[in-house]
N, C-alpha and C positions, 0 to 999 in steps of 0.2 A: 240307734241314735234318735232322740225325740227332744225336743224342747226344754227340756228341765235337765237335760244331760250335761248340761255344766254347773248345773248346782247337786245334782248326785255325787258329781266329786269330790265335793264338801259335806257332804254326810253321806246316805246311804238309801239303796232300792228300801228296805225298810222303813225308814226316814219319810223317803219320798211317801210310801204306801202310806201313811198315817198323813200327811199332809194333803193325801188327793179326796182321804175319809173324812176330813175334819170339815166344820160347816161352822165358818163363823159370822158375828153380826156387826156389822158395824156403824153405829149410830150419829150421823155427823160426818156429811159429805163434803167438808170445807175447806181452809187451807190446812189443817190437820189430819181428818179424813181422808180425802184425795189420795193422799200421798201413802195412808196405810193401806186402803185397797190395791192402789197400785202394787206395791212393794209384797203385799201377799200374794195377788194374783201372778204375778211373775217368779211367785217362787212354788206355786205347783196347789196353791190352795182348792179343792174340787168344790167349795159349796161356799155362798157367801150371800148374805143378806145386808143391802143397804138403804140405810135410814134417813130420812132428809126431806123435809116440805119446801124446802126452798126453791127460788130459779137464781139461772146464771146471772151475774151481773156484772156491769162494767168495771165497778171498784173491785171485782173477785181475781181480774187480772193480774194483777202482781201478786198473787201467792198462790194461786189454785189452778192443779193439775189439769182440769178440765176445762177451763175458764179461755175461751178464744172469743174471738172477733164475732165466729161463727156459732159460737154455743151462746152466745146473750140473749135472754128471754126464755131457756130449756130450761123444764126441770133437770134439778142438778142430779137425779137418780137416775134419768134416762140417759145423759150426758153418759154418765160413771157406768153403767152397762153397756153402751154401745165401745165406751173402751175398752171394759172388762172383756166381751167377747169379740173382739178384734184383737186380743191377746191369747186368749186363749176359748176356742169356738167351743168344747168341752167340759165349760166347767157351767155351775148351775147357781144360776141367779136370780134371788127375788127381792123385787124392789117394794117399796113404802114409802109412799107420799105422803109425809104426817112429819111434824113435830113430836120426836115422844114425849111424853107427859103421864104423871100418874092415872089420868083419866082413860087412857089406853091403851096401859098396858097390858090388856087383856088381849087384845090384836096379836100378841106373840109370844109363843110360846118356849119358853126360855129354854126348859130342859132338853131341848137337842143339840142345843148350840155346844160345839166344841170350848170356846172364847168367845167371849165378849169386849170391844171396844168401845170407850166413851172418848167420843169426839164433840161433845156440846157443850154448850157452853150453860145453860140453864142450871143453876144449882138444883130446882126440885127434882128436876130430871137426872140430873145426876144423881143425885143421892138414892131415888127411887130404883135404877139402874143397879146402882149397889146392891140394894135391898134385895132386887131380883136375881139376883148374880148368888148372892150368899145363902136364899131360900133352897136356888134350885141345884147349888153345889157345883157352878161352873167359873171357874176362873174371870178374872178380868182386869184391865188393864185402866184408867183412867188418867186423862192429856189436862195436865193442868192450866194457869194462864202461859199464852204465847204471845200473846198481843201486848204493844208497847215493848217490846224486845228486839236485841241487834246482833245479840251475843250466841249464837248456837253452840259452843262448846263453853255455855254454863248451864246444859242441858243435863241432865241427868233421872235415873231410874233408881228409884228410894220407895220407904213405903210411906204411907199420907204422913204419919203420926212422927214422923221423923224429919218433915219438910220445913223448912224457914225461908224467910221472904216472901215469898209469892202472896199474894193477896187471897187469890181463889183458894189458894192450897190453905190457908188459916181459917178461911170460912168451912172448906169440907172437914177439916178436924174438929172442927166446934161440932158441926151438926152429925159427923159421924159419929163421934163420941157420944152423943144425947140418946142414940137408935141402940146402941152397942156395938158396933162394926169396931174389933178389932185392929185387923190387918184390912190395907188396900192398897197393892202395886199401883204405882203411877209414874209418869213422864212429870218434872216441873224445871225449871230454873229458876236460879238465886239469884239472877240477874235484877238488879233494882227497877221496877219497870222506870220507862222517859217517858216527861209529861207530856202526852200532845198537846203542838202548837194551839194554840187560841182558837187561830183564826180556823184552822181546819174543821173543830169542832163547829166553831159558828156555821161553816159553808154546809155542815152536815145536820142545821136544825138544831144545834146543841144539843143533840144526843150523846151518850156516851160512848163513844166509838172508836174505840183504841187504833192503836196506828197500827201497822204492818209492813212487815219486809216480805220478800220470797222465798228465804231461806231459814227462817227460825221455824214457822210452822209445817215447814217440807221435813226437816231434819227430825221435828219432835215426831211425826208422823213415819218417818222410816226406825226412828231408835225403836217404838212403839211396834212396829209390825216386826223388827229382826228380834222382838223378845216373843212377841208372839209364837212364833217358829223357835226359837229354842223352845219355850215351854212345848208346845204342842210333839219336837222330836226326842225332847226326853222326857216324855211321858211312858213312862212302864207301864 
């Protein structure tokens, strides 16, 4: 009996064995993020790299796994490792206090990665994530927009080039299309996004700062890591 013995009963010691091997990244510790490391590390993942310049904050609370009273002011990497190994004290983590950015990504070296997740929201970075993902011949996943959403079961797993509505999702076909990137698995919904109120915008500086719930970017976040884990266990 060990820890992951209730998920062995839904697939297999072999299973598990390729999931304790696998070493993935995940870039974007937020309300999307959060929620995929969680949901891998408790399902037996051995090796996991997370990405994130940010700290915790107050507004982070209503959607983010790590987001308490008591984590306001942490970096959100240190946060997401001291949970990671309070779940599981054996598995191997390395963290990254940065923003990635094309300017940096030399910092990592892409080809041992099993999977790769995009959890950011940055178009350059995303698409440069792409780039590196397809160079170095490793899978990867990509969270489209969540924000300004209420609806989680008009979530769905599509490939870019097939997506409608979403805003973010019509800008990465534009510009994946221009690089040549084919194919790119991603998380998006067709949910129309809601305009945020005025005034919230105002009280936030008039930034662009989409609204949120607790459960649209928790959901794209676990659809997101349970496909991880299929690919990663049927993998021949």
């Amino acid at each position: 009996m060990n820890q992951f013995s209730r998920t062995e009963l839904l697939y297999s010691k072999e299973a598990m064995g390729k999931l304790k091997n696998a070493k993935i990244a995940v870039f974007g510790i937020g309300g999307v993020g959060g929620y995929v490391v969680e949901a891998l590390v408790r399902s037996g993942i051995g090796h996991i790299d997370i990405i994130d310049n940010d700290i915790v904050s107050l507004t982070n609370l209503n959607r983010q796994i790590i987001a308490t009273h008591q984590t306001i002011g942490r970096d959100k990497v240190e946060v997401m490792k001291e949970r990671i190994l309070s779940i599981n004290p054996d598995i191997e983590v390395h963290t990254f206090k940065c923003f990635f950015l094309p300017e940096n990504k030399d910092q990592f070296d892409f080809s041992e990665y099993s999977y790769i997740v995009d959890a950011i929201d940055t178009i350059t970075a995303k698409i440069e994530l792409v780039l590196e993902a397809n160079k170095n011949n490793v899978p990867i996943l990509s969270c489209m927009g969540t924000g300004n959403k209420i609806d989680p079961t008009a979530l769905e797993i599509s490939d870019i080039y097939k997506t409608s509505v979403c805003p973010l999702a019509k800008v990465m076909r534009r510009e994946l299309k221009k690089k040549g990137i084919k194919h790119l698995k991603v998380v998006y919904s067709k949910e129309v996004p809601i305009k945020a109120n005025a005034k919230t915008i105002e009280e936030t500086q008039k930034r662009s700062v989409p609204g949120s719930t607790s459960f649209v970017p928790a959901c794209a976040g676990l659809i997101i890591a349970s496909e991880v884990i299929k690919d990663i266990t049927n993998d021949k």
